[in-house]
Each structure stands twice: as structure tokens, then as C-alpha cells.
C-alpha positions as CSV (number, residue, x, y, z in Angstrom):
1,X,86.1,108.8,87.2
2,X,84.7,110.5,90.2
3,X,85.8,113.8,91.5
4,X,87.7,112.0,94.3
5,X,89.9,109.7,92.0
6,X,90.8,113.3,89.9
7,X,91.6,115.3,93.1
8,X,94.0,112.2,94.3
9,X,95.5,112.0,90.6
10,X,96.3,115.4,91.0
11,X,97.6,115.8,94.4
12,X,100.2,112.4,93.3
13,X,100.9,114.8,90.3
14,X,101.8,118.0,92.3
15,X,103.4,116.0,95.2
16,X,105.4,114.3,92.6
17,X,106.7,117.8,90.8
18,X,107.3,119.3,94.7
19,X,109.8,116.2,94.9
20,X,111.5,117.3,91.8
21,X,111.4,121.0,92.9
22,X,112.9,120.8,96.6
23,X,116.0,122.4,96.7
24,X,118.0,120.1,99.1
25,X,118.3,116.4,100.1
26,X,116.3,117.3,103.4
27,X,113.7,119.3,102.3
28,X,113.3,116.7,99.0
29,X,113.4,113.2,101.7
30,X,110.6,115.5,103.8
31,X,108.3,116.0,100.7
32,X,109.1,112.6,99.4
33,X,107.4,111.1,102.6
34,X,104.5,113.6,102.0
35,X,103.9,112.6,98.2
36,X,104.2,108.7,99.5
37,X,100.6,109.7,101.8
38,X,99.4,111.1,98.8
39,X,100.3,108.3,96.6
40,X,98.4,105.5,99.4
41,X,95.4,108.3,99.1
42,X,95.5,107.0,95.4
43,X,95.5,103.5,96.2
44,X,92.7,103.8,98.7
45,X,90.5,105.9,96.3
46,X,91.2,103.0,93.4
47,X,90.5,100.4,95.7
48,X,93.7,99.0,96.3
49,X,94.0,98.9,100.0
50,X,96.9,96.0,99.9
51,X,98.9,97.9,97.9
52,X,98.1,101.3,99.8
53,X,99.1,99.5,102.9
54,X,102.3,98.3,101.8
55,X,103.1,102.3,100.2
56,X,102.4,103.4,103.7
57,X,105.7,101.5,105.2
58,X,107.7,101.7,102.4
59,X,107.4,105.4,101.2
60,X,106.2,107.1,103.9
61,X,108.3,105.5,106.8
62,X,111.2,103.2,105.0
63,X,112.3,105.1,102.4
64,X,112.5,108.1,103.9
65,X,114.1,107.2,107.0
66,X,116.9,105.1,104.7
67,X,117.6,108.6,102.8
68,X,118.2,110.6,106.5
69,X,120.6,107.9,107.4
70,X,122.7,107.9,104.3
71,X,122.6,111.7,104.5
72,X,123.7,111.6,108.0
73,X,126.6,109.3,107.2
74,X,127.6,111.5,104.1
75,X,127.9,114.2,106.1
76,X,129.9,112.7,108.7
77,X,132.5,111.4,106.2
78,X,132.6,115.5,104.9
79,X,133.0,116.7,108.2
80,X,135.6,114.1,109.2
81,X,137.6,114.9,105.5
82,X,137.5,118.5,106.2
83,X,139.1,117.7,109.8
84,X,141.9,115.9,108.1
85,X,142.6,118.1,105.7
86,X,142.8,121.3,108.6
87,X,145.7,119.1,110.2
């Protein structure tokens, strides 16, 4: 292994436990899109530049832009029970 391959392995491990760690569904979907760069670092640095492609669009852009909506939405149904309930 060269020191490149360890220093990606470790930044997809850290970026993985900062996922875990985030406190709220924001600040989690923020970091999730962040570990996804990390993890197509990986796939570059293994030289799997298909696969590193493809984790580009789906975890860095797709997934995390899926999450914001369904937050959004969730919130919007809260706000909209809470203005029920007040009348």
C-alpha cells in the first residue's frame, strides 16, 4: 500500500465516523456529501475511475439533494400539523 491509498482509507474512515457524529439531519446530509468526495478520492487512488465517477453523482450530488427534499417536505407537513392543531 502506498502512503496515498492509507491517507484516502483514512479520510473514508473519519468522514464516515463525522456522518455518524453530526448532530442533525442537515448538518449529517452536508457531511454525507463530503464523505461521498472522500469515498471517489478512494476509488481514484485504487484505480477505479468508473466506479469513482458514478460515486461522484450518486453521493455527492443525488443522495444528498434526495435527503434536503424529504427534509423539506417533513417539515412542511410539521409546520402545517402545528397550524391545525392552533385552530
Amino acid at each position: 500500500m502506498t502512503v496515498l491509498q492509507i491517507a484516502a482509507l483514512a479520510a473514508v474512515a473519519i468522514g464516515g465516523t463525522a456522518v455518524v457524529v453530526a448532530p442533525n439531519p442537515l448538518k449529517q446530509t452536508l457531511v454525507l456529501s463530503v464523505y461521498g468526495m472522500s469515498l471517489t478520492a478512494l476509488f481514484f487512488v485504487f484505480q477505479a475511475p468508473d466506479v469513482a465517477l458514478s460515486e461522484i453523482v450518486i453521493s455527492t450530488v443525488g443522495l444528498p439533494v434526495m435527503i434536503l427534499l424529504a427534509l423539506r417536505k417533513v417539515r412542511q407537513n410539521e409546520r402545517q400539523g402545528e397550524r391545525e392543531e392552533e385552530q
